[in-house]
Backbone bond lengths (Angstrom), bond angles and torsions (degrees), N, CA, C in turn:
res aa  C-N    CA-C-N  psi(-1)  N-CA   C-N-CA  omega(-1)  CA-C   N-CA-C  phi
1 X - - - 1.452 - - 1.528 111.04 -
2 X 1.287 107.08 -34.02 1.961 109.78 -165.83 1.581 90.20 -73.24
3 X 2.007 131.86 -42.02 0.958 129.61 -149.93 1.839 102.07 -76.14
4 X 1.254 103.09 -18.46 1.738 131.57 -175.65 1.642 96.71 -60.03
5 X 1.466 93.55 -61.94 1.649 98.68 -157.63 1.801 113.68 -80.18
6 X 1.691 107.84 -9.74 1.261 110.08 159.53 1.203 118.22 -83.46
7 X 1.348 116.44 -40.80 1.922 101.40 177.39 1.410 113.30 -54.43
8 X 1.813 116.55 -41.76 1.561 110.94 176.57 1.264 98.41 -56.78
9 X 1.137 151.54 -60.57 1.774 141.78 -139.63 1.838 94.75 -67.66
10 X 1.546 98.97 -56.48 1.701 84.58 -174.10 1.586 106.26 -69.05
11 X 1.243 128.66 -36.03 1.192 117.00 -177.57 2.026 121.18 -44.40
12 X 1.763 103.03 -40.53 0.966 110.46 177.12 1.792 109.40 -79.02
13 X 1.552 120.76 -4.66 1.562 111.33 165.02 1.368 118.48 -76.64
14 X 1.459 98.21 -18.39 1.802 109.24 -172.90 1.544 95.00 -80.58
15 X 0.790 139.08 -77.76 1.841 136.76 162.80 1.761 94.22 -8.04
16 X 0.733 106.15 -89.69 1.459 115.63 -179.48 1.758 120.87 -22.80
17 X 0.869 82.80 -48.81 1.435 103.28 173.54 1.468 113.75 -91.44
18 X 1.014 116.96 -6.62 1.396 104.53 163.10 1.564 125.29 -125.41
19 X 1.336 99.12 1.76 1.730 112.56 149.09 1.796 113.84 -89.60
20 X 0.755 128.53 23.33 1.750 133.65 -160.27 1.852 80.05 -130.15
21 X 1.836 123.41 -62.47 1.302 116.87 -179.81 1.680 117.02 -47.79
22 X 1.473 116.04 -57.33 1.142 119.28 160.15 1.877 140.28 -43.23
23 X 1.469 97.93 -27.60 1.438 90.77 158.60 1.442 100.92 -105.68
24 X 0.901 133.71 18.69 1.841 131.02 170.67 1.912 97.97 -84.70
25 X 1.521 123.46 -45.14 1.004 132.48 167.67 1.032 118.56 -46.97
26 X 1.384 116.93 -63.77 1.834 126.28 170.04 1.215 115.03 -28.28
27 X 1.787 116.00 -58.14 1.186 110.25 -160.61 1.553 109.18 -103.81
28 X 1.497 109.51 21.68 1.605 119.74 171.41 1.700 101.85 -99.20
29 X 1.059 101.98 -28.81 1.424 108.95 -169.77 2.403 96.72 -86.19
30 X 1.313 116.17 -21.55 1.167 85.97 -162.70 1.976 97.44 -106.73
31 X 1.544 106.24 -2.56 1.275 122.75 156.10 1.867 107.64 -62.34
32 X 0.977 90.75 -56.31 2.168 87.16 178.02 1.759 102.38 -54.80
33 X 1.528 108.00 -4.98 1.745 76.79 -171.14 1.498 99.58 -120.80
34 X 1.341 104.02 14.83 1.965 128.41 164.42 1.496 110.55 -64.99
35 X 1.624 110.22 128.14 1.297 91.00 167.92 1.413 115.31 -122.44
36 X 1.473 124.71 4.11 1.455 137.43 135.50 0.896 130.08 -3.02
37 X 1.555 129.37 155.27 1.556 122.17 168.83 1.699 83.51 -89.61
38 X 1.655 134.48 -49.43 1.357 111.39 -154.55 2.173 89.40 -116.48
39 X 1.523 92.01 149.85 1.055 93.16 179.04 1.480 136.28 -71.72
40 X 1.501 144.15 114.55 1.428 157.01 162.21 1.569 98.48 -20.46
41 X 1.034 123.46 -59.57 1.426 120.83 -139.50 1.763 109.72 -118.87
42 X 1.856 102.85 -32.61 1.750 100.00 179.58 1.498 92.53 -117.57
43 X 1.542 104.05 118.33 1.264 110.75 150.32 1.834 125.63 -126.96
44 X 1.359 117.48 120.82 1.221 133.74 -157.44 1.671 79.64 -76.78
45 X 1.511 114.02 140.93 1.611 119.80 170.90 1.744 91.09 -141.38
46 X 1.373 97.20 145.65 1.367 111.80 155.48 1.514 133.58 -118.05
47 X 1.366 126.64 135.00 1.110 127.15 -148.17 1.511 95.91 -118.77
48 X 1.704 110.33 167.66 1.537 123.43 -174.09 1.472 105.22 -121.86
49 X 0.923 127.40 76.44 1.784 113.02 157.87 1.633 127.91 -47.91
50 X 1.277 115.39 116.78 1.497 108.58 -179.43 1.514 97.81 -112.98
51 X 1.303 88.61 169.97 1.862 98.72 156.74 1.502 109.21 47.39
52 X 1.203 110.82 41.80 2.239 97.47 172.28 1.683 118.35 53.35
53 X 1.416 114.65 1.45 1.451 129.65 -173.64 1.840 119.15 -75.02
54 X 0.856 111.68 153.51 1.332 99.16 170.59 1.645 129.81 -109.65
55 X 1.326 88.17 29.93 1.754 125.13 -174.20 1.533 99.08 -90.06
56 X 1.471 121.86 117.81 1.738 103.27 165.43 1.519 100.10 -120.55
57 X 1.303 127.37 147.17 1.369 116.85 167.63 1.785 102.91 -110.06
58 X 1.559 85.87 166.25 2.314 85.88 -171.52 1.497 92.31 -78.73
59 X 1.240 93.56 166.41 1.327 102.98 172.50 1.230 124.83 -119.90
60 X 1.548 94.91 -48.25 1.701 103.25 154.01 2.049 101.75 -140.97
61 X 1.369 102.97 -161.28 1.530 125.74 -171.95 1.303 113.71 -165.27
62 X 1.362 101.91 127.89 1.680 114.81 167.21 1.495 112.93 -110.72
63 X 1.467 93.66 132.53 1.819 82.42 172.45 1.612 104.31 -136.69
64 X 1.486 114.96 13.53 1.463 113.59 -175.58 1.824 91.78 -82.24
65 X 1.676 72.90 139.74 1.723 97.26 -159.80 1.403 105.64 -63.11
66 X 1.755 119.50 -60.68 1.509 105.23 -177.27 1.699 134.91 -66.54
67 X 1.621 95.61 -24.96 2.294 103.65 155.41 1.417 91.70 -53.42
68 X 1.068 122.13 -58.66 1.937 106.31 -156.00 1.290 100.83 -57.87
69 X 1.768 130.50 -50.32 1.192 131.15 -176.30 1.074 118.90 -40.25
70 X 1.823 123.80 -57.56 1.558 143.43 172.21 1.210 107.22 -38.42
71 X 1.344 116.18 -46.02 1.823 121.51 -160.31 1.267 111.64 -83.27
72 X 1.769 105.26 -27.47 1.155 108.86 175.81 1.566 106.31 -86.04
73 X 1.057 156.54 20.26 1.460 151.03 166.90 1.257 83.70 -119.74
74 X 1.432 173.93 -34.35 0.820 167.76 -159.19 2.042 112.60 -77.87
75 X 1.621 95.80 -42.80 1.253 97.54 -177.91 1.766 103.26 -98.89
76 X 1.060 128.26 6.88 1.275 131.20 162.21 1.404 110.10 -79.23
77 X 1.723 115.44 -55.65 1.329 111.85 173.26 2.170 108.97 -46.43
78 X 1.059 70.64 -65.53 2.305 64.92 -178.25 1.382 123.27 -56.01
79 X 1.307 113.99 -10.21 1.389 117.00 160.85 1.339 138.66 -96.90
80 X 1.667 77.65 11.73 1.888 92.38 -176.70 1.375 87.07 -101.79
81 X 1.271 117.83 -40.99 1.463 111.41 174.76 1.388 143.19 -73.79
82 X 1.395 105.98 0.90 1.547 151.47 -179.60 1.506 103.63 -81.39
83 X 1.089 100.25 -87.29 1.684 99.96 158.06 1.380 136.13 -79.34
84 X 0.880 120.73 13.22 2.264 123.51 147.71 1.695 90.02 -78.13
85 X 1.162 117.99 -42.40 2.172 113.72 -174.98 1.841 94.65 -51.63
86 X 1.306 98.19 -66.83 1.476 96.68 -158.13 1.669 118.57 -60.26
87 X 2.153 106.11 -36.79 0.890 93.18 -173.19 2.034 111.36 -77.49
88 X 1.453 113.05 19.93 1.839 111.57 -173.31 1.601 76.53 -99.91
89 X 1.260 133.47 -64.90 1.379 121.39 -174.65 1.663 122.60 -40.24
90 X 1.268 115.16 -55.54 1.657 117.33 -177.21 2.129 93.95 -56.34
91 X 1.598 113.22 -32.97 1.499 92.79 -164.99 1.592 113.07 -92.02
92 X 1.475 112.53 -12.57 1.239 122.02 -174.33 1.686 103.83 -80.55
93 X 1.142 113.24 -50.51 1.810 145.91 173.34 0.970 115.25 102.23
């Protein structure tokens, strides 16, 4: 049963991970149709969790269009490799 309820958990990271690629696409695809130096519409923000809270404040923001582009092929590449991990685990068991 425990070996049950771990294949679902990664199974449900692979979902995860492959709706995260699909809006990585979205917003690669609506950056190509930017003609800006910083992007209107995708801006990557990073946030601070303190204190166990469920409060984050930004910390900073990028919105220059071709860093976002880079970062975004960057986190596609590791999520391709993210899920080839999970999907050798779900087949190995």
């Amino acid at each position: 049963m425990q070996k049950l309820s771990y294949k679902n958990e990664i199974a449900n990271n692979r979902v995860k991970f492959l709706n995260t690629k699909n809006e990585l696409k979205k917003a690669k695809s609506m950056l190509k149709k930017e003609t800006m130096f910083e992007s209107e519409q995708v801006i990557l923000t990073f946030k601070l969790r303190t204190h166990n809270t469920s409060y984050a404040s930004d910390l900073f923001s990028i919105s220059e269009k071709d860093l976002l582009m880079k970062f975004i092929d960057i986190l596609d590449c590791e999520i391709d490799a993210k899920i080839l991990e999970i999907e050798t685990k779900l087949m190995v068991g």
